[in-house]
ZAMARGU-4260 file (C-alpha; in steps of 0.2 Angstrom, whole numbers, plus 5000, padded with zeros to 4 digits):
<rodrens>
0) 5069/5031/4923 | 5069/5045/4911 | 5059/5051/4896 | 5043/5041/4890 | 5043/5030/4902
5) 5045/5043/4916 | 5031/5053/4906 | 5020/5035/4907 | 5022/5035/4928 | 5019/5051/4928
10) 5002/5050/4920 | 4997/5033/4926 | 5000/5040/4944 | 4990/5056/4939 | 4976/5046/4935
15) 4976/5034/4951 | 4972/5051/4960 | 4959/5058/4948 | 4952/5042/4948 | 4953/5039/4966
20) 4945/5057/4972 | 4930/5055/4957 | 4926/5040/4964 | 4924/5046/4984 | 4914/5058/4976
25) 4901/5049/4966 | 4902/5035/4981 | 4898/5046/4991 | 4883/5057/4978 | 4876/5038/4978
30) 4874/5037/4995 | 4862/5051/4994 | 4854/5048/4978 | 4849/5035/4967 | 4865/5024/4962
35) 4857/5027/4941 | 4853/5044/4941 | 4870/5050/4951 | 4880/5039/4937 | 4870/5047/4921
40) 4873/5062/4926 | 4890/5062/4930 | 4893/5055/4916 | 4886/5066/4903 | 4897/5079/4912
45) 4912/5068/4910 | 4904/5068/4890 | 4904/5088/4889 | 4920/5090/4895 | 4930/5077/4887
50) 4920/5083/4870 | 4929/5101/4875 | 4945/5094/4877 | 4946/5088/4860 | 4939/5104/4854
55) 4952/5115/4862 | 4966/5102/4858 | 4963/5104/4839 | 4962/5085/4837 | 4956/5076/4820
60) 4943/5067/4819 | 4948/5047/4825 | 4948/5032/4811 | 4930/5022/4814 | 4941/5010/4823
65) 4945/5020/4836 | 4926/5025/4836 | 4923/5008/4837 | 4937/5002/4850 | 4931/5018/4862
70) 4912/5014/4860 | 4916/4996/4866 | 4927/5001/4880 | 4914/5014/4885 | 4899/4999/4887
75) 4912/4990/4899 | 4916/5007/4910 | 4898/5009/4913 | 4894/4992/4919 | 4910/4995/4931
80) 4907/5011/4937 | 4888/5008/4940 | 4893/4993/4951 | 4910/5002/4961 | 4897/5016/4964
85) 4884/5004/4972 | 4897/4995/4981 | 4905/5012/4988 | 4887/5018/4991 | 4881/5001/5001
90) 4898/4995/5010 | 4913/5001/5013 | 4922/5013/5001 | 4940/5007/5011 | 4936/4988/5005
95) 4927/4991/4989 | 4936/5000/4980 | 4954/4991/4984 | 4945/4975/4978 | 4938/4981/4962
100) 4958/4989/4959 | 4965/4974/4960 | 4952/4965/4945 | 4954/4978/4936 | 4974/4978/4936
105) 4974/4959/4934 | 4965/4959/4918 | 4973/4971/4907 | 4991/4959/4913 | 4984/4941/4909
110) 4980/4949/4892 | 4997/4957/4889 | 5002/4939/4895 | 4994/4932/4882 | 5000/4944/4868
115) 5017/4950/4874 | 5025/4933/4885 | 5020/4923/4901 | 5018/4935/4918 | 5036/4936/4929
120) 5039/4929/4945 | 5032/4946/4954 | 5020/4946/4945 | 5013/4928/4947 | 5018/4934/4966
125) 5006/4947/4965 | 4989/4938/4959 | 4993/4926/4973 | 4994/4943/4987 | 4979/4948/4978
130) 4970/4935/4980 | 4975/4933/4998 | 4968/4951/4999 | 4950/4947/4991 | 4950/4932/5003
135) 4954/4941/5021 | 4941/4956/5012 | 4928/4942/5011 | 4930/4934/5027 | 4913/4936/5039
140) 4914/4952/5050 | 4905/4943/5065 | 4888/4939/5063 | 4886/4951/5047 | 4892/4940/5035
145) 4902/4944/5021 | 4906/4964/5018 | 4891/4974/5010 | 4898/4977/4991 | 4909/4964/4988
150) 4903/4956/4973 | 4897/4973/4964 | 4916/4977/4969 | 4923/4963/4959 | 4913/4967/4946
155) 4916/4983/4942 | 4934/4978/4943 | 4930/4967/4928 | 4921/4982/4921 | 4935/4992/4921
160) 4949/4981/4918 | 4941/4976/4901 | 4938/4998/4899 | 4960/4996/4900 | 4961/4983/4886
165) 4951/4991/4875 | 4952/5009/4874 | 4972/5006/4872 | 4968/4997/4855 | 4962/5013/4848
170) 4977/5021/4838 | 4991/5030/4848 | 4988/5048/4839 | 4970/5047/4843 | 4969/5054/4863
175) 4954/5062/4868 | 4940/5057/4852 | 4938/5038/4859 | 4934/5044/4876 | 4921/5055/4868
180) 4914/5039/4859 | 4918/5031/4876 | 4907/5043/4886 | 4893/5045/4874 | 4891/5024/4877
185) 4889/5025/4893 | 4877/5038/4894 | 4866/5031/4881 | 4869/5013/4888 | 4864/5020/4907
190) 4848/5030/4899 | 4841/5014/4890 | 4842/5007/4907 | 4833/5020/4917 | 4821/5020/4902
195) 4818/5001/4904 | 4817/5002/4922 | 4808/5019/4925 | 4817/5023/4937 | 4826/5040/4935
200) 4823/5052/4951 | 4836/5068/4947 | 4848/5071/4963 | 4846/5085/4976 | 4853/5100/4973
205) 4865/5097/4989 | 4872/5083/4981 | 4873/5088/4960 | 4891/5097/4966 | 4896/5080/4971
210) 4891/5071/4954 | 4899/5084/4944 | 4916/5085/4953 | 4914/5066/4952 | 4912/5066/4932
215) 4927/5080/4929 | 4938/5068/4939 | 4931/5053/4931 | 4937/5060/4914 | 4953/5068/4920
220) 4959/5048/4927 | 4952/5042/4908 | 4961/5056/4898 | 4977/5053/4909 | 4977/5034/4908
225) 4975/5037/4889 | 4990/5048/4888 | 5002/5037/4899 | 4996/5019/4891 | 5002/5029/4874
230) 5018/5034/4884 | 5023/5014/4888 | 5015/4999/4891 | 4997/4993/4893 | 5000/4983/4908
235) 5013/4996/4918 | 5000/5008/4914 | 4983/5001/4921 | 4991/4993/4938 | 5000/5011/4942
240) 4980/5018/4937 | 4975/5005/4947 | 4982/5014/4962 | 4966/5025/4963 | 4959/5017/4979
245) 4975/5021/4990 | 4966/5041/4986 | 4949/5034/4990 | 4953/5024/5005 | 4963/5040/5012
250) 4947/5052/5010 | 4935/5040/5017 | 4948/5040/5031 | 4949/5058/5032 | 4931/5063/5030
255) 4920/5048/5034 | 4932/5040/5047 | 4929/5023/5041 | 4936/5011/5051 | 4939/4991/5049
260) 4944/4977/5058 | 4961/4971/5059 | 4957/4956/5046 | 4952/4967/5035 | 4964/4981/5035
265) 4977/4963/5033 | 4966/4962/5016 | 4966/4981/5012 | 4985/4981/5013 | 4986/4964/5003
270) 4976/4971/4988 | 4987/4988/4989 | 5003/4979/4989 | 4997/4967/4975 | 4996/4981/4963
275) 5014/4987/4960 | 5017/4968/4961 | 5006/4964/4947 | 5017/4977/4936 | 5031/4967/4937
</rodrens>
């Protein structure tokens, strides 16, 4: 594997682990804070730094298409990163976030099925490990019932699998612009909500260094997804993004020592292995 497609790994595999680490962060920020607040906040920090990116780079200012494409994307990303964020914040980060991966892959690959030919063999393989993940993920943990989070975790996989397909229609020379018009979506989207709720409590001080890591890295996996969807294929390039919750499950490990039970460290593994599948 040499050149762009080297370059595309590279970046998608960048992104998994900015991805991964911003999202232990705000999961973690909304465990301790409003799940609203933590996610308006982090990302208007996401909004300020992407916004000097595209400063420093010397970008031009994008087509109104890309605007567009980038605005629509950014509604979707909010919807998905609201819901991973209460899922990682009311269940388990080590089941949500593999579960919400694997949507999230899937959906940018159906499209590219339907534009660029039918899935291969691993791949069909994969959506069927995948779904033999979400199902061993799902199965009652004794008398608990299904896992805390599950559903908010599938649905910020839809979230962000839709963010995949459309930010990648914005044109390939414009980077970081879309994410700006991505970003400043989702923060007015997420302030109209706290406005029509009345709901906005700002976080502690003790847990503001969380949300603002957790909005740096949110930008860093978008700006690096960006660059390695430009470098190859929509499709190669979300599933190896997709890889983000191997980094989360690893420092909710490390530092929350979550456990599961055998069934659903079976499923964990499942949705994991789905992913590369998925590429094809």
């Amino acid at each position: 594997m040499t050149g762009a497609p080297l370059a595309a790994a590279g970046f998608g595999l960048a992104s998994a682990a900015s991805w991964g680490a911003g999202d232990f962060s705000g999961g973690l920020a909304a465990r301790r804070s409003p799940v609203l607040p933590v996610v308006i906040i982090s990302q208007s920090v996401g909004l300020a730094t992407v916004t000097l990116l595209s400063l420093a780079r010397g970008e031009p200012l994008p087509p109104l298409a890309a605007v567009g494409w980038g605005s629509a994307a950014g509604a979707l990303g909010a919807a998905g990163l609201l819901a991973l964020y209460r899922a990682l914040a009311v269940g388990r980060m080590g089941i949500a976030a593999p579960v919400g991966a694997v949507v999230a892959a899937a959906l940018p690959v159906l499209f590219a099925a339907l534009f660029q030919g039918f899935p291969s063999v691993a791949q069909v393989a994969g959506f069927a490990l995948a779904l033999v993940g979400v199902w061993f993920l799902s199965r009652p943990e004794g008398a608990r019932g299904r896992p805390e989070g599950l559903d908010l975790a599938l649905l910020s996989g839809v979230g962000f699998g839709g963010f995949y397909i459309l930010i990648a229609q914005a044109p390939a020379s414009a980077v970081f612009w879309p994410l700006v018009a991505a970003k400043t979506t989702s923060v007015v989207v997420m302030l109209a909500l706290a406005g029509g709720t009345g709901r906005f409590r700002l976080p502690g001080r003790e847990v503001l260094p969380l949300v603002v890591t957790a909005g740096v890295l949110d930008v860093g996996g978008n700006a690096f997804f960006v660059l390695a969807e430009h470098a190859g294929r929509l499709d190669v390039a979300s599933v190896l993004a997709s890889l983000y919750p191997a980094t989360t499950v690893l420092l909710a490990r490390l530092i929350l020592k979550e456990r599961v039970s055998r069934t659903q460290a079976v499923g964990i593994a499942a949705a994991l292995a789905a992913i590369p599948l998925i590429a094809g």
